[in-house]
Biopython code that builds the backbone (N, CA, C, O; Angstrom):
import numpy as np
from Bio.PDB.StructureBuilder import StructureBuilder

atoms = [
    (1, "UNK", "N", (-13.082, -8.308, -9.572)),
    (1, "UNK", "CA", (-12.415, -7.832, -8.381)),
    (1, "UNK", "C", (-10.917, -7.758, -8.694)),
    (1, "UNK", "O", (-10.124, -8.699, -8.685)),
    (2, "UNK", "N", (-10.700, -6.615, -8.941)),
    (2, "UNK", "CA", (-8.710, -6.561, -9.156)),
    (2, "UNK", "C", (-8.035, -6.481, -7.824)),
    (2, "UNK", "O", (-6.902, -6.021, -7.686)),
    (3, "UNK", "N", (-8.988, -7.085, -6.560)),
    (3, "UNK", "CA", (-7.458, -6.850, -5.329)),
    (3, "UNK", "C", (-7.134, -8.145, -5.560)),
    (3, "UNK", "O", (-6.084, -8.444, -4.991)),
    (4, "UNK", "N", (-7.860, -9.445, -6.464)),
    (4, "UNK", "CA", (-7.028, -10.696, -6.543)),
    (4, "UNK", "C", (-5.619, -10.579, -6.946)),
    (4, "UNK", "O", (-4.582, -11.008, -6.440)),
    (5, "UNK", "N", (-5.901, -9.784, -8.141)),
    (5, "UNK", "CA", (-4.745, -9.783, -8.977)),
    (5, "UNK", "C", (-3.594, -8.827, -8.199)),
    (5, "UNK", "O", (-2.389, -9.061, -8.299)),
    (6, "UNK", "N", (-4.088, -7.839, -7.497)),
    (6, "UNK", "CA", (-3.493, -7.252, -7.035)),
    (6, "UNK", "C", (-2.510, -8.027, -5.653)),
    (6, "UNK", "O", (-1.330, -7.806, -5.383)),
    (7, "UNK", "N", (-3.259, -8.759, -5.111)),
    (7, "UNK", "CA", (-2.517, -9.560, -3.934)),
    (7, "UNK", "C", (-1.779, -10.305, -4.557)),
    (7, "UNK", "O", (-0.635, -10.324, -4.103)),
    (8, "UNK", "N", (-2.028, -11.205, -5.786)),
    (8, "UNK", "CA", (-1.109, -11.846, -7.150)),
    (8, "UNK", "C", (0.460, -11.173, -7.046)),
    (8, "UNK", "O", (1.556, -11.695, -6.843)),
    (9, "UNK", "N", (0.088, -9.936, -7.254)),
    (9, "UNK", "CA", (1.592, -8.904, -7.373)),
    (9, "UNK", "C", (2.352, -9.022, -6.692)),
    (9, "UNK", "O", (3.515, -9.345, -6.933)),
    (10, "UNK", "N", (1.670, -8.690, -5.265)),
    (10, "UNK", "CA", (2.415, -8.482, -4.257)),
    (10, "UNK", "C", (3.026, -9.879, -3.430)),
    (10, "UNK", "O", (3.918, -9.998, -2.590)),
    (11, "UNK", "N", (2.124, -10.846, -4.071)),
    (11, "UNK", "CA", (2.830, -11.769, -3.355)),
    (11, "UNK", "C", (4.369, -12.698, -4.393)),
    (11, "UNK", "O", (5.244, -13.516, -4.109)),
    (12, "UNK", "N", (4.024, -12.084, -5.382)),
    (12, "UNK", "CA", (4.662, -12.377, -6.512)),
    (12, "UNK", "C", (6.090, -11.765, -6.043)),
    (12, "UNK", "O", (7.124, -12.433, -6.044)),
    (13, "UNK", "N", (6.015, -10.453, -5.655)),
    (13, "UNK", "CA", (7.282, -9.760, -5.316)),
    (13, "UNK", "C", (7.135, -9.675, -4.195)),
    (13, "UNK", "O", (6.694, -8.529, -4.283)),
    (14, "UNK", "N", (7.097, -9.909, -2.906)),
    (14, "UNK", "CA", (7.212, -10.685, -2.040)),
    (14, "UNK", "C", (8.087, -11.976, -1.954)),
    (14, "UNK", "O", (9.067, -12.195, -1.242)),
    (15, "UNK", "N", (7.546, -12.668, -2.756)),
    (15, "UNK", "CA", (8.067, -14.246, -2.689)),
    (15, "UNK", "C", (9.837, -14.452, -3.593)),
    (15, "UNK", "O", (10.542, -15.446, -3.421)),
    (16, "UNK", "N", (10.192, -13.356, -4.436)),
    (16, "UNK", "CA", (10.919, -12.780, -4.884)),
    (16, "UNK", "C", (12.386, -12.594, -3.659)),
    (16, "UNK", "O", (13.396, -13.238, -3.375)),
    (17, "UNK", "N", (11.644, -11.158, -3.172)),
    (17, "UNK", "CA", (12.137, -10.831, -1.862)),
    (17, "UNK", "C", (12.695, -11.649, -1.341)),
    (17, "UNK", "O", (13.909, -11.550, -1.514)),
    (18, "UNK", "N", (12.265, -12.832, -0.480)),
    (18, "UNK", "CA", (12.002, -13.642, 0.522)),
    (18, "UNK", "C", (13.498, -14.744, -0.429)),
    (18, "UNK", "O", (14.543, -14.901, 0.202)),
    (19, "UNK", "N", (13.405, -15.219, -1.521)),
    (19, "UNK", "CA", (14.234, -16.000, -2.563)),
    (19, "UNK", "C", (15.559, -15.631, -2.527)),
    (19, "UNK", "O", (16.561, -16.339, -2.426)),
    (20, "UNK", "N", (15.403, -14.042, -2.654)),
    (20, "UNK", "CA", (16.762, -13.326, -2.510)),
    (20, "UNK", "C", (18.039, -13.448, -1.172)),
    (20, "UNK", "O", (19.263, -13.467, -1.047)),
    (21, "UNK", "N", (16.794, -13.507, -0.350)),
    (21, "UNK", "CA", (17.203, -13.588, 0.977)),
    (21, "UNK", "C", (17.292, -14.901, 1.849)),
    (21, "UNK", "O", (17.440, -14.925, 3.071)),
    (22, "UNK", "N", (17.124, -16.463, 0.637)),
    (22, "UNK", "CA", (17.481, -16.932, 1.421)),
    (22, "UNK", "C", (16.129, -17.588, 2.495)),
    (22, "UNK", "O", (16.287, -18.507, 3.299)),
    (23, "UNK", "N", (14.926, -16.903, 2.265)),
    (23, "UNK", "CA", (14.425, -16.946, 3.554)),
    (23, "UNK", "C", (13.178, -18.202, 3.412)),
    (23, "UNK", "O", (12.568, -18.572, 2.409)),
    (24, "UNK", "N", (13.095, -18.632, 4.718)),
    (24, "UNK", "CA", (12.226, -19.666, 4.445)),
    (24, "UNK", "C", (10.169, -19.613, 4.614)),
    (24, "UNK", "O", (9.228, -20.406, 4.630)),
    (25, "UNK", "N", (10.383, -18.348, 4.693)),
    (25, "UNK", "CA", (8.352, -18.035, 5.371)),
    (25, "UNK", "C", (8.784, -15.895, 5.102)),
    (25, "UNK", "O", (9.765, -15.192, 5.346)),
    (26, "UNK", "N", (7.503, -15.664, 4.546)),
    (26, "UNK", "CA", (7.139, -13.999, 4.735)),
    (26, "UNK", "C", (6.615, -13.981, 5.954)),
    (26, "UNK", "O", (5.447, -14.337, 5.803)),
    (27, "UNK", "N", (6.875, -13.706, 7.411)),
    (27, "UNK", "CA", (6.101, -13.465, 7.922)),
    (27, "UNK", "C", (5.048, -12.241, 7.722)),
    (27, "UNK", "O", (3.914, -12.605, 8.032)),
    (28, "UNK", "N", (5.106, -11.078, 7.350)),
    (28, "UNK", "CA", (4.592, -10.043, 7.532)),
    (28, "UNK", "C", (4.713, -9.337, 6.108)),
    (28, "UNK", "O", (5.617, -9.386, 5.275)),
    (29, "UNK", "N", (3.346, -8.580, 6.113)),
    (29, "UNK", "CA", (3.799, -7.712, 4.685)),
    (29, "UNK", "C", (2.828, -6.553, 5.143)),
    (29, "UNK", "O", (1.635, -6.586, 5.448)),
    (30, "UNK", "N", (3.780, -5.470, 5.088)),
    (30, "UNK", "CA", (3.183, -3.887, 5.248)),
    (30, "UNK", "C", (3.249, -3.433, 4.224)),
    (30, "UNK", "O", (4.118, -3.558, 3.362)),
    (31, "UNK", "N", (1.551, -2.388, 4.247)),
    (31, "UNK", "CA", (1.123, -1.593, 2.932)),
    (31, "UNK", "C", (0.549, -0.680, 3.127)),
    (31, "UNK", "O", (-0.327, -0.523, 3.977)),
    (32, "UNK", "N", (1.056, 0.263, 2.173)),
    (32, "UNK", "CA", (0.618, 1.836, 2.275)),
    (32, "UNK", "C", (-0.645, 1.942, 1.060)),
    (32, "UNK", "O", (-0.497, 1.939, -0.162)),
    (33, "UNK", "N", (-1.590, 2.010, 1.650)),
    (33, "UNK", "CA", (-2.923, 2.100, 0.658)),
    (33, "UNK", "C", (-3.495, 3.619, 0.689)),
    (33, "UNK", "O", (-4.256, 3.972, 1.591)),
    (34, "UNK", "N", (-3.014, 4.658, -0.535)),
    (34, "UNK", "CA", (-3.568, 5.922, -0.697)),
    (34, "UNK", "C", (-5.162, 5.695, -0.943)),
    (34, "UNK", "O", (-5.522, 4.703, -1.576)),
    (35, "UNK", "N", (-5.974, 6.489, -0.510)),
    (35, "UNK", "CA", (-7.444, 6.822, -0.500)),
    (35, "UNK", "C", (-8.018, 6.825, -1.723)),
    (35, "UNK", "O", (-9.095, 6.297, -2.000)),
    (36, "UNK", "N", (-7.190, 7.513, -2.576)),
    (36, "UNK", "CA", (-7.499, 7.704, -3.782)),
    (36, "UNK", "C", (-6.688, 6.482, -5.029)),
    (36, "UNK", "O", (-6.673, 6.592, -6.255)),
    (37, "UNK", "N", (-6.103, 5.408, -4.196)),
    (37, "UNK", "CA", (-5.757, 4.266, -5.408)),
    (37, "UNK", "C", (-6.645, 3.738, -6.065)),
    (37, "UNK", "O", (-6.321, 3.243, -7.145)),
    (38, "UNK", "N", (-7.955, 3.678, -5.657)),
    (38, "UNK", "CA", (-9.046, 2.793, -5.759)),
    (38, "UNK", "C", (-8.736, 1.356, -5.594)),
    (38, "UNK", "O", (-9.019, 0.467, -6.398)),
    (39, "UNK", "N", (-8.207, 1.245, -4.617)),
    (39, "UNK", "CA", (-7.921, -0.342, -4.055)),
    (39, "UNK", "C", (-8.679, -0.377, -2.497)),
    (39, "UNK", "O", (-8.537, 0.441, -1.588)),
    (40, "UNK", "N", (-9.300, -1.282, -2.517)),
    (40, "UNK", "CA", (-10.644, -1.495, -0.768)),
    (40, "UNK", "C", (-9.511, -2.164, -0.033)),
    (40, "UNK", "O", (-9.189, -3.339, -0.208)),
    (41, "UNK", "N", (-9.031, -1.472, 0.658)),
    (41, "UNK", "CA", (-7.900, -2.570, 1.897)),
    (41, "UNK", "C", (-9.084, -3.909, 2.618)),
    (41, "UNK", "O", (-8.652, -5.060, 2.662)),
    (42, "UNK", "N", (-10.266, -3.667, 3.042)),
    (42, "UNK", "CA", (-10.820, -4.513, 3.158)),
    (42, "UNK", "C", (-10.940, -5.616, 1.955)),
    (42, "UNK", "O", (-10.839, -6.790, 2.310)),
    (43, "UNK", "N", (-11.118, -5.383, 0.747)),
    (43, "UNK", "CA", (-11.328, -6.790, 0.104)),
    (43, "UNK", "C", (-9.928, -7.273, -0.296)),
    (43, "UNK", "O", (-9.797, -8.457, -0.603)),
    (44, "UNK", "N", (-8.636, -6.262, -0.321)),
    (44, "UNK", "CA", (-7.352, -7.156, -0.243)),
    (44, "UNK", "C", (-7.171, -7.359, 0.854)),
    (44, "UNK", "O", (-5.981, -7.677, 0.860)),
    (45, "UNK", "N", (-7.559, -7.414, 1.974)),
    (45, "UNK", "CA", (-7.298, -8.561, 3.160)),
    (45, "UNK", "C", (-8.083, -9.590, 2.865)),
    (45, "UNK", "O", (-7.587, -10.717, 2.871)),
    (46, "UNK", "N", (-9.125, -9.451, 2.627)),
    (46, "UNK", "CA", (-9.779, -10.950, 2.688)),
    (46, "UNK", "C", (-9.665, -11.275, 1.446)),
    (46, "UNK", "O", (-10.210, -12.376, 1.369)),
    (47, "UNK", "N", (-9.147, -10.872, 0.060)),
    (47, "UNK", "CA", (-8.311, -11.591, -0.949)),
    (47, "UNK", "C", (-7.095, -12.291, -0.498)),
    (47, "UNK", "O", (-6.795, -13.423, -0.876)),
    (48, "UNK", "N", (-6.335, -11.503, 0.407)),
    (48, "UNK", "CA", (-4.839, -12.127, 0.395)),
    (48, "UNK", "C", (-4.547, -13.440, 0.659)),
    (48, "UNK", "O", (-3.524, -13.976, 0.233)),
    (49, "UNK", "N", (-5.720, -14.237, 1.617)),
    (49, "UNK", "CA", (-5.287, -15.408, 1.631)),
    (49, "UNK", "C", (-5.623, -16.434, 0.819)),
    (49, "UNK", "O", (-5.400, -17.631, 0.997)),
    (50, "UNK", "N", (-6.217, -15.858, -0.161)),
    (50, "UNK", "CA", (-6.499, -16.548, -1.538)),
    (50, "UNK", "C", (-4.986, -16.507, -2.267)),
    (50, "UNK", "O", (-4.625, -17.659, -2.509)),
    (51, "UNK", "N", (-4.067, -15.568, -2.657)),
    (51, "UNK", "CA", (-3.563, -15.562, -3.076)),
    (51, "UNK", "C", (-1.732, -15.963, -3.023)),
    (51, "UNK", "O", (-0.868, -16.180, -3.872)),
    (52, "UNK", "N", (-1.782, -15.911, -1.688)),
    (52, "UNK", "CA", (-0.853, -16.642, -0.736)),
    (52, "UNK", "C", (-0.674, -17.887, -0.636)),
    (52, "UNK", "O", (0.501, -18.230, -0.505)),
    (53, "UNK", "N", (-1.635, -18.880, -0.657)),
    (53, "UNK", "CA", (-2.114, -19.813, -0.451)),
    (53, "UNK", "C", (-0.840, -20.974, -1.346)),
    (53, "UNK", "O", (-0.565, -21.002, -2.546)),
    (54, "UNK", "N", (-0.409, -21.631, -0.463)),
    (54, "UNK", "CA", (0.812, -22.392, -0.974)),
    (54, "UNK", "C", (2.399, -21.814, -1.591)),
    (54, "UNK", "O", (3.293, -22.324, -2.266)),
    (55, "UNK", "N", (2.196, -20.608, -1.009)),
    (55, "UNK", "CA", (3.501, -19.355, -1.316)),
    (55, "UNK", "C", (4.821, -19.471, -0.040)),
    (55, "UNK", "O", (5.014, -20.594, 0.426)),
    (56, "UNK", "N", (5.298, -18.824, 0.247)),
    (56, "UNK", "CA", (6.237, -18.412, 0.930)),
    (56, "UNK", "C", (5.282, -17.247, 2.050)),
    (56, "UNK", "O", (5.546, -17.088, 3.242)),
    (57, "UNK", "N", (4.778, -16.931, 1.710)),
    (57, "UNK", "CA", (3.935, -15.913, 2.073)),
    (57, "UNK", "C", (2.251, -16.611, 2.476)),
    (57, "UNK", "O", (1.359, -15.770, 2.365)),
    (58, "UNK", "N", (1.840, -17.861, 2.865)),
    (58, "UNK", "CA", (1.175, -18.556, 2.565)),
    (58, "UNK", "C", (0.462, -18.160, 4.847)),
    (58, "UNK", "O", (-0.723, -18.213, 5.175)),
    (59, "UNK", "N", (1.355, -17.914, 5.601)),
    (59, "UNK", "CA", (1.004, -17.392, 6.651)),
    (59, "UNK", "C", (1.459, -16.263, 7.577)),
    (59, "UNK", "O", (1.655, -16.196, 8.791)),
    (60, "UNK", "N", (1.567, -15.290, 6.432)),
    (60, "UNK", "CA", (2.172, -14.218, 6.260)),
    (60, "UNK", "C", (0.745, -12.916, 7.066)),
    (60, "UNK", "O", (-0.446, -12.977, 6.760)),
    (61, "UNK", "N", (1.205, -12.123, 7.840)),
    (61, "UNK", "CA", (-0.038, -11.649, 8.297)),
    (61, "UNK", "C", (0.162, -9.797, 7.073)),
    (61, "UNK", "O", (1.126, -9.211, 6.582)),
    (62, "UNK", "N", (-0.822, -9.641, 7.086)),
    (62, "UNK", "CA", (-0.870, -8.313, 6.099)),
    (62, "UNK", "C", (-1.493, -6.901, 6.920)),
    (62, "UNK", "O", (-2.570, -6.711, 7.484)),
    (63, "UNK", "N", (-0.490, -6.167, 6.741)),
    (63, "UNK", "CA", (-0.877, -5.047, 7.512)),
    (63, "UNK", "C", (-0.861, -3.904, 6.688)),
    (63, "UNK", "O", (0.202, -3.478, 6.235)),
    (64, "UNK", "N", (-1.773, -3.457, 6.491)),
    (64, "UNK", "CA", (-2.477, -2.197, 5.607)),
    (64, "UNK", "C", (-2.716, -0.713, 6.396)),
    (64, "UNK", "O", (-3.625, -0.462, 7.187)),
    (65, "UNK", "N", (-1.710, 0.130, 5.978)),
    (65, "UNK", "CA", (-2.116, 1.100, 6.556)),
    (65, "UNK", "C", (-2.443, 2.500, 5.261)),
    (65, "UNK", "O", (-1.829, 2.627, 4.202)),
    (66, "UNK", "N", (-3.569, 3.397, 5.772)),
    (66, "UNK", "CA", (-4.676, 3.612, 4.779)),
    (66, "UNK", "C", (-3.578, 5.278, 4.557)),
    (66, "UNK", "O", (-3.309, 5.903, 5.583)),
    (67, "UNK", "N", (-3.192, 5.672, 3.531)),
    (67, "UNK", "CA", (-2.483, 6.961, 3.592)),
    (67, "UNK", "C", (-3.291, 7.944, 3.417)),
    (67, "UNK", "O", (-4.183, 7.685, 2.609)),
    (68, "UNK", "N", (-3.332, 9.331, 4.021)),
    (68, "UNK", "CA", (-3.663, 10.640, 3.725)),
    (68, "UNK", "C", (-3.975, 10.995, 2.525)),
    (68, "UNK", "O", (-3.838, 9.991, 1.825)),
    (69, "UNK", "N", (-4.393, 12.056, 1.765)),
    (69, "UNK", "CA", (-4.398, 12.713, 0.823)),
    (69, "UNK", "C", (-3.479, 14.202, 1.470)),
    (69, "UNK", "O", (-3.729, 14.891, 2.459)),
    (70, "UNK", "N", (-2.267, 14.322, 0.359)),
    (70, "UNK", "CA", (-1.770, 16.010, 0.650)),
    (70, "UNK", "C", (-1.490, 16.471, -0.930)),
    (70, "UNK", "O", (-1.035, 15.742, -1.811)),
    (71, "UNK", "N", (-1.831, 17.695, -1.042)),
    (71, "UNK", "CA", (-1.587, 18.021, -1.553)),
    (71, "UNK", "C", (-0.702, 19.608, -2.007)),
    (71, "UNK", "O", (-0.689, 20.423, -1.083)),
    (72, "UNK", "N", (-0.213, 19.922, -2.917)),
    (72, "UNK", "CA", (0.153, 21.440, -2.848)),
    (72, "UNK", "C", (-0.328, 22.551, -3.907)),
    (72, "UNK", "O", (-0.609, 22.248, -5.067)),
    (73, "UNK", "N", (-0.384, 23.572, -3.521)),
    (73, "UNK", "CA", (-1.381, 24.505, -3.911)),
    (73, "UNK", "C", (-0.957, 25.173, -4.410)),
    (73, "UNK", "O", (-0.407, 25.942, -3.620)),
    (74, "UNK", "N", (-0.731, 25.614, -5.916)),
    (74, "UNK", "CA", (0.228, 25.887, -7.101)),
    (74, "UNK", "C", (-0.323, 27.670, -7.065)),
    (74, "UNK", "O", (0.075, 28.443, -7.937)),
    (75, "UNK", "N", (-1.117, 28.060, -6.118)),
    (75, "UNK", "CA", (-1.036, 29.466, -6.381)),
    (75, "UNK", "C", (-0.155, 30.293, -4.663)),
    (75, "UNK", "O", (0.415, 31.369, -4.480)),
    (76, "UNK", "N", (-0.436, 29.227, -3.835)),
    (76, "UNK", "CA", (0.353, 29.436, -2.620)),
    (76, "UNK", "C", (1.544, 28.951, -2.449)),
    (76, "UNK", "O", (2.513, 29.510, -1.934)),
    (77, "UNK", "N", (1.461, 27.819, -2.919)),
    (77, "UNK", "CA", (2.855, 26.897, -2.430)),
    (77, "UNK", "C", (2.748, 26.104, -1.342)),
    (77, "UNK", "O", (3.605, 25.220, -1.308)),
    (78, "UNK", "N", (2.002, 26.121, -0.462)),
    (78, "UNK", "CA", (1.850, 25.646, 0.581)),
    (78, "UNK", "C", (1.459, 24.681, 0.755)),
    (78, "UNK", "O", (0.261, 24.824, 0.512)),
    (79, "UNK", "N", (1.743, 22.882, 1.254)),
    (79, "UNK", "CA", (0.972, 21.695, 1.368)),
    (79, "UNK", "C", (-0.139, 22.044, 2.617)),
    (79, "UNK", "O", (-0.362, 22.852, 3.519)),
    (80, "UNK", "N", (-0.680, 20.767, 1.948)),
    (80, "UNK", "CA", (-2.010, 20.653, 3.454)),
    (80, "UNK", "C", (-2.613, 19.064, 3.192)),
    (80, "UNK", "O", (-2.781, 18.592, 2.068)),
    (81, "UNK", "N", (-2.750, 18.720, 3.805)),
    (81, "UNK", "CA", (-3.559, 17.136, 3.985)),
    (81, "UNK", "C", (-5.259, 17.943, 3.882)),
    (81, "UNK", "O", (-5.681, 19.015, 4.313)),
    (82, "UNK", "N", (-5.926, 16.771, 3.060)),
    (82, "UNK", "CA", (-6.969, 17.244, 2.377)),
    (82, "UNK", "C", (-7.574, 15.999, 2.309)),
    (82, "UNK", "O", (-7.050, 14.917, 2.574)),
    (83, "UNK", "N", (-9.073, 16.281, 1.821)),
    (83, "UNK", "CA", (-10.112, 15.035, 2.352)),
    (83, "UNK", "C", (-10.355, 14.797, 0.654)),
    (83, "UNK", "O", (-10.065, 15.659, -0.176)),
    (84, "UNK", "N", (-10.917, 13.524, 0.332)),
    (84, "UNK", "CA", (-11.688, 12.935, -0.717)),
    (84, "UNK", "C", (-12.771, 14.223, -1.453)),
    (84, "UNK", "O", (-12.914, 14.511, -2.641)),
    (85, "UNK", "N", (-13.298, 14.703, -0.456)),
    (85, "UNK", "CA", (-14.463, 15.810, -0.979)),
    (85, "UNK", "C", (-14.143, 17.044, -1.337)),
    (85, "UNK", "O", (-14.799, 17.790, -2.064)),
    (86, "UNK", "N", (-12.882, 17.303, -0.694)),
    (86, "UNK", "CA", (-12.313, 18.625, -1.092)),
    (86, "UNK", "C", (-10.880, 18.890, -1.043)),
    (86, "UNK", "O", (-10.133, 19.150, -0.100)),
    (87, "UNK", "N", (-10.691, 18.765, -2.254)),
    (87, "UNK", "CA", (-8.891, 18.789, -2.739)),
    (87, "UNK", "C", (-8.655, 19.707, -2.899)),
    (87, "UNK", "O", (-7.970, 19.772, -3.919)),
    (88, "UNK", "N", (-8.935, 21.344, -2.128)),
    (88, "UNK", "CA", (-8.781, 22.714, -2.291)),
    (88, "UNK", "C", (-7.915, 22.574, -1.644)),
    (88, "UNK", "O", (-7.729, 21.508, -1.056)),
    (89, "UNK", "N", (-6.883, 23.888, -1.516)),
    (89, "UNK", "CA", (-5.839, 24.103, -0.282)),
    (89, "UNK", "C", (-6.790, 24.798, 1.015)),
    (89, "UNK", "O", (-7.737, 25.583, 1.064)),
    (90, "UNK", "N", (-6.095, 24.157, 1.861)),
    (90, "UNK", "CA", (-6.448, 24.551, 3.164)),
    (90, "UNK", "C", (-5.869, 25.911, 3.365)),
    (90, "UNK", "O", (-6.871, 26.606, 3.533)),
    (91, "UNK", "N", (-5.219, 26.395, 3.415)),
    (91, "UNK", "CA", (-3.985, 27.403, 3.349)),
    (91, "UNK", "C", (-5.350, 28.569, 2.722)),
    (91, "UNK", "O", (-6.071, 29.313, 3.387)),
    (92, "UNK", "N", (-5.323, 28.395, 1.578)),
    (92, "UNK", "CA", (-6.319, 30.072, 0.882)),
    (92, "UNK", "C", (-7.254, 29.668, 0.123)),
    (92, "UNK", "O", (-7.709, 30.471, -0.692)),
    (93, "UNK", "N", (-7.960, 27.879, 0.212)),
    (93, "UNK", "CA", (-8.747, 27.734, -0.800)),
    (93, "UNK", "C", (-9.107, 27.567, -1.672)),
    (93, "UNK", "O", (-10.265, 27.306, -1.998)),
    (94, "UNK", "N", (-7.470, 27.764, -2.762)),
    (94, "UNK", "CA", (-7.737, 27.617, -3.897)),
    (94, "UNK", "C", (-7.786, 26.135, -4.401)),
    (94, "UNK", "O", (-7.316, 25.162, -3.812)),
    (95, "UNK", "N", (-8.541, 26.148, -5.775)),
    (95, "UNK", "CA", (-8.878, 24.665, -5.774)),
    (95, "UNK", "C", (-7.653, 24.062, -7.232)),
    (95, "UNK", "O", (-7.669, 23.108, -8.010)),
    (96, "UNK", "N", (-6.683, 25.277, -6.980)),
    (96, "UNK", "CA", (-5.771, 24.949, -7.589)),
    (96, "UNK", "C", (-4.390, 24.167, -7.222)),
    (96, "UNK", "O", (-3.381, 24.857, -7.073)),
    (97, "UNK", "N", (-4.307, 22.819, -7.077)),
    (97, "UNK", "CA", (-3.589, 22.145, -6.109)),
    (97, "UNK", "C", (-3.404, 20.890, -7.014)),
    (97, "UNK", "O", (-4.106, 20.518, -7.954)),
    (98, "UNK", "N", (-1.789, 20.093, -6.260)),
    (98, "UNK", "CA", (-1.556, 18.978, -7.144)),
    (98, "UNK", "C", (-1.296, 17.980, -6.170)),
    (98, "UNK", "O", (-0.652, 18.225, -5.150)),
    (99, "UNK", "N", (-1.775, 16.849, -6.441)),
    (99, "UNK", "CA", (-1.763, 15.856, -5.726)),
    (99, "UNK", "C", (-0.629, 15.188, -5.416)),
    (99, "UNK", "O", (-0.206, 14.372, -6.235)),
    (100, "UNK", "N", (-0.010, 15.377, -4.329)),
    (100, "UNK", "CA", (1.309, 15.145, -3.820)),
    (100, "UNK", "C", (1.540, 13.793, -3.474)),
    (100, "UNK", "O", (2.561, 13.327, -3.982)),
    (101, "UNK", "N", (0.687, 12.800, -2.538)),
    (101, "UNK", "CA", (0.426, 11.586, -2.037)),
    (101, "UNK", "C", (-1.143, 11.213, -1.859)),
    (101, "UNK", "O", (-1.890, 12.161, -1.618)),
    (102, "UNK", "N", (-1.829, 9.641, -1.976)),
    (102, "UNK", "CA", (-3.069, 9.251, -1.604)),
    (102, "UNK", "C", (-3.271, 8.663, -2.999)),
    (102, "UNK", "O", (-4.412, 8.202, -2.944)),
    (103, "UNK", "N", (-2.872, 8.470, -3.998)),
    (103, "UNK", "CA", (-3.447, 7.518, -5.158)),
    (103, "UNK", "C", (-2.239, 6.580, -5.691)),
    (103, "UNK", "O", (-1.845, 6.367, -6.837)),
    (104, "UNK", "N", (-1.864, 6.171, -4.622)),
    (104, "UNK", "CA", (-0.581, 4.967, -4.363)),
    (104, "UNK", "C", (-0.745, 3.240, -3.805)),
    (104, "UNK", "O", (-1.361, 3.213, -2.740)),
    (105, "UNK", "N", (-0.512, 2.455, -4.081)),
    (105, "UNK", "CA", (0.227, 1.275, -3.438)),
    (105, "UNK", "C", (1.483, 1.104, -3.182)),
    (105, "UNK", "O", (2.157, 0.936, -4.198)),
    (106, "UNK", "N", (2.101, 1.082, -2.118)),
    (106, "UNK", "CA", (2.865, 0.896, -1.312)),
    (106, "UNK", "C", (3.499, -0.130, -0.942)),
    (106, "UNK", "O", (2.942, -0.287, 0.145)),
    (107, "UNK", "N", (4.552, -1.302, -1.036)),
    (107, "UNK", "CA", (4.798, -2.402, -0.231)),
    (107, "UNK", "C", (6.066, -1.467, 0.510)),
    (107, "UNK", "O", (7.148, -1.052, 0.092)),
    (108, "UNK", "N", (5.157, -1.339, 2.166)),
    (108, "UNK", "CA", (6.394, -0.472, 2.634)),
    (108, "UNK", "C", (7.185, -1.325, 3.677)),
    (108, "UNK", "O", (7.723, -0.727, 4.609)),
    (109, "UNK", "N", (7.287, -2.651, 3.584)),
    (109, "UNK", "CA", (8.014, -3.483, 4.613)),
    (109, "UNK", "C", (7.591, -4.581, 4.186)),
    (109, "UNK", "O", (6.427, -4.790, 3.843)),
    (110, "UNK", "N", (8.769, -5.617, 4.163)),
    (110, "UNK", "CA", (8.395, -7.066, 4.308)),
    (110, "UNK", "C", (9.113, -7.780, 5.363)),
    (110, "UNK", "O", (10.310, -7.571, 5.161)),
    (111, "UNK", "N", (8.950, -8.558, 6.440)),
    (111, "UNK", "CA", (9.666, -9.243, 7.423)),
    (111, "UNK", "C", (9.711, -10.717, 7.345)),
    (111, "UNK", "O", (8.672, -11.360, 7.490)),
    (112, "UNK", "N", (11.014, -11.384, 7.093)),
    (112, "UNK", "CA", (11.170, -12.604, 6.778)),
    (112, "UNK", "C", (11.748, -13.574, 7.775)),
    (112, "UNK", "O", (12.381, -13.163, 8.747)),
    (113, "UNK", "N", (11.535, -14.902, 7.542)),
    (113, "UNK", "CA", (11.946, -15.852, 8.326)),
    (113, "UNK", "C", (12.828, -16.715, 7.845)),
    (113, "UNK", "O", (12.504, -17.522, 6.974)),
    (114, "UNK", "N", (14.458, -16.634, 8.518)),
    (114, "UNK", "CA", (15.721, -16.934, 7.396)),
    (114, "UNK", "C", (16.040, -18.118, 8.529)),
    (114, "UNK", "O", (15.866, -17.908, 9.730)),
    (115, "UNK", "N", (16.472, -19.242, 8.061)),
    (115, "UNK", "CA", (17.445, -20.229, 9.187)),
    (115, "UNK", "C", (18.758, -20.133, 8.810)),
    (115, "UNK", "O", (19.280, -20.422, 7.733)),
    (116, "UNK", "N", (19.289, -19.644, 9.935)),
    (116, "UNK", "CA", (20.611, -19.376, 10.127)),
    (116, "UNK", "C", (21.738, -20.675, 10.148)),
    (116, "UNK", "O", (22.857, -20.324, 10.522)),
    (117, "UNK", "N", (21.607, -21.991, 9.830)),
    (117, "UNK", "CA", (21.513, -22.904, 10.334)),
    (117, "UNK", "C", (23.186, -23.128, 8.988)),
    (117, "UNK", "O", (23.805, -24.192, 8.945)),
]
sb = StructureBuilder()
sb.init_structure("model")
sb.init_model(0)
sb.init_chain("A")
sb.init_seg("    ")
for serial, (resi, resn, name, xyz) in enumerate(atoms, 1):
    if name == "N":
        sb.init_residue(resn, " ", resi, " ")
    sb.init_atom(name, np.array(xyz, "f"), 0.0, 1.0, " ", f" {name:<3s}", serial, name[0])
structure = sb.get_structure()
């Protein structure tokens, strides 16, 4: 299962983050999961608190949001958001198209808990 290692990463740079700043808890960590990363947002949620576990990030809630596929269509020019089954352009069909976004990981936000004290 590589979302262990993968939550490994992120909490790795995360906890980084959080060091830089001083801060005492991750509350929150937002993620952009393309369709086509081959990463299961379901088994890195229920990895993450394996990997958290005695971190900075240890009750940190994880919010995964699943990205589109778009792509653009090298005989039109034209983008279009496009499904897993068919990476043609929407636009004229052709199945000549380059994958613009959807085979990504993302850490697109982290929210921390700093004492001002």
């Amino acid at each position: 299962m590589h979302e262990l290692s993968i939550c490994n990463s992120i909490v790795s740079q995360v906890t980084k983050v959080a060091q830089s700043h001083n801060a005492t808890e991750v509350t929150h960590i937002y993620l952009n999961v393309g369709l086509l990363s081959g990463i299961e947002p379901q088994l890195l949620q229920q990895t993450f608190p394996f990997a958290s576990a005695e971190t900075l990030a240890d009750n940190a809630e994880l919010h995964i949001s699943v990205e589109s596929l778009e792509v653009r269509c090298l005989d039109c020019l034209q983008t279009s958001k496009v499904t897993m089954q068919n990476l043609s352009c929407a636009h004229c069909q052709s199945w000549k198209t380059q994958l613009l976004s959807g085979d990504d990981l993302t850490l697109a936000r982290v929210e921390l808990k700093i004492n001002e004290d």
